[in-house]
C-alpha positions in Angstrom: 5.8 8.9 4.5 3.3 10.7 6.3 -0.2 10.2 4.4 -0.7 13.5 2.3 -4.5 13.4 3.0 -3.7 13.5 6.9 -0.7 16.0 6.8 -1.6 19.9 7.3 -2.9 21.1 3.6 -0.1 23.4 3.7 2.5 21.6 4.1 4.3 20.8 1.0 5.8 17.2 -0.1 8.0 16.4 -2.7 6.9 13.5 -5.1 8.8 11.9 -8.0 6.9 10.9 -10.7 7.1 7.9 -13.1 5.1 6.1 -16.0 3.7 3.3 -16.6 2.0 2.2 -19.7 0.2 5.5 -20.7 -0.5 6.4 -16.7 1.6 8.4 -14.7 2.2 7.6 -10.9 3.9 9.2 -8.0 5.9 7.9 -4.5 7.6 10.2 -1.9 11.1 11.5 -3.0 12.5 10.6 0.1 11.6 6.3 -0.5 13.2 6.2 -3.4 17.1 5.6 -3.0 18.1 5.4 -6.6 17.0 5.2 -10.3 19.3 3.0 -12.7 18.9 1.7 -15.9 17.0 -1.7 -16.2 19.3 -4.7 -15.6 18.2 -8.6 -16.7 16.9 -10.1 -14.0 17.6 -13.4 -12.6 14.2 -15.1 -12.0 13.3 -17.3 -9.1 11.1 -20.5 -9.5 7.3 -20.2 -7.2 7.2 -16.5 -7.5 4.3 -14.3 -8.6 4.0 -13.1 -12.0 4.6 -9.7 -11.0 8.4 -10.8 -9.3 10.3 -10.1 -12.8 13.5 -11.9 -10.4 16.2 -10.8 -8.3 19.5 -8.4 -9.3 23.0 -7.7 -7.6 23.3 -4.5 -6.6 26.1 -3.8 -5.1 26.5 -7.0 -3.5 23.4 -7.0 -2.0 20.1 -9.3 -3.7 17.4 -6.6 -4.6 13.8 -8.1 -5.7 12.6 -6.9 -8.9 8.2 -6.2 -9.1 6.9 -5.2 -12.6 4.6 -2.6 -11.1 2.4 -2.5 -13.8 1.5 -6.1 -13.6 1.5 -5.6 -9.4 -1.1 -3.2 -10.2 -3.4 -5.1 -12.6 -1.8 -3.2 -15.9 -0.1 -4.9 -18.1 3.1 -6.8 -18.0 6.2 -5.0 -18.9 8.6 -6.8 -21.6 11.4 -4.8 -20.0 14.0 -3.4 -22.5 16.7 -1.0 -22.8 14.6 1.8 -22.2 13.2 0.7 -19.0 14.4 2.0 -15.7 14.3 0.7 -12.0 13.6 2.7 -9.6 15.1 1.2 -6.2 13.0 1.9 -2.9 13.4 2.5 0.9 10.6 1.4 2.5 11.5 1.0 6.0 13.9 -1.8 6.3 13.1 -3.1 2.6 14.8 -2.5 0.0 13.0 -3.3 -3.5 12.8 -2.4 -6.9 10.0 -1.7 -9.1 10.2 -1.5 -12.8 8.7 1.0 -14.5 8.5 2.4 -18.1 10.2 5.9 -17.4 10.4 8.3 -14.2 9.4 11.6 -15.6 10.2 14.8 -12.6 9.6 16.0 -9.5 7.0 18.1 -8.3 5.9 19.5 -4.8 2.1 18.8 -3.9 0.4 19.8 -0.8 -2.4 17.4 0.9 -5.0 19.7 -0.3 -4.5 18.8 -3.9 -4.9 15.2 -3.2 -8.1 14.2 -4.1 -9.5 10.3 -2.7 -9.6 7.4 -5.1 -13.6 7.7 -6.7 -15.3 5.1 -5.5 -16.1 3.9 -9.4 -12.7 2.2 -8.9 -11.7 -1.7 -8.2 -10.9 -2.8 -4.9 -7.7 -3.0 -6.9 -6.8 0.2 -8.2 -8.3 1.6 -4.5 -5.9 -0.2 -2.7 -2.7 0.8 -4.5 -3.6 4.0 -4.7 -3.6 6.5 -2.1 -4.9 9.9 -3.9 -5.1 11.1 -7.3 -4.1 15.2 -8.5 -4.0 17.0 -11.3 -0.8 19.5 -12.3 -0.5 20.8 -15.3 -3.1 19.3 -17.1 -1.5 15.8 -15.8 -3.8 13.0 -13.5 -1.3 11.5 -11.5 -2.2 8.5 -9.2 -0.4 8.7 -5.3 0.9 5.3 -5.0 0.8 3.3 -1.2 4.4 1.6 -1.3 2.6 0.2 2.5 0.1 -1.5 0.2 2.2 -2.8 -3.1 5.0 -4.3 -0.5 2.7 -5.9 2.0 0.7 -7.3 -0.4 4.0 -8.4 -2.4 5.3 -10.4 1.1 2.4 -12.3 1.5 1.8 -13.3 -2.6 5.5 -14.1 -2.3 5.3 -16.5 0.5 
């Protein structure tokens, strides 16, 4: 995804948005290759405690991160009501679990406003930008960030 905050202002993106906990978050429409229902997953021994395990889909092993616990929220008890959203980032494929994906909206880089500084190191470096939209503070999330960081937790 080109970086909002460096793309002309006019220039439009489309973002989906999801929640998690009471906060609401965004990615790029075009990362995200699918949202399905939440599926038990199969955990795997040595992982972080954000790796909620692995699932088959289709065939292929996808890694499951609770992204509220990847992003110092709490952990998610998943249940029926959960959803997975499943994500293209480059040549990974992962999926992050989140409570509930709620639209899509189109947001130009000049809405995008910088992370305050009153923030963690945490919160700063998972999150790209922060807008408001009807009335709604929604948090730009760096999939570069939550999946590099992921790698090297994992290893």
């Amino acid at each position: 995804m080109t970086d909002l905050a460096t793309s002309s202002s006019g220039e439009r993106r489309e973002l989906i948005t999801f929640r998690v906990g009471n906060q609401e978050f965004c990615v790029d429409i075009m990362q995200v290759r699918e949202i399905r229902g939440w599926t038990t997953a199969t955990a795997l021994p040595h992982t972080p405690g954000f790796m909620k395990g692995v699932i088959n889909l289709r065939g292929a092993v996808l890694p499951i991160v609770d992204l509220g616990a990847r992003i110092g929220l709490t952990t998610t008890d998943p249940s029926a009501r959960h959803v997975i959203m499943v994500i293209n980032h480059g040549a990974r494929t992962l999926g992050l679990l989140v409570d509930a994906v709620s639209d899509i909206i189109d947001v130009t880089a000049d809405m995008v406003q910088p992370t305050p500084d009153i923030a963690c190191d945490q919160v700063k470096s998972f999150v790209k930008g922060l807008f408001s939209i009807d009335g709604r503070m929604i948090s730009l999330i760096s999939l570069e960030r939550i999946l590099a960081e992921t790698e090297a937790e994992a290893a």
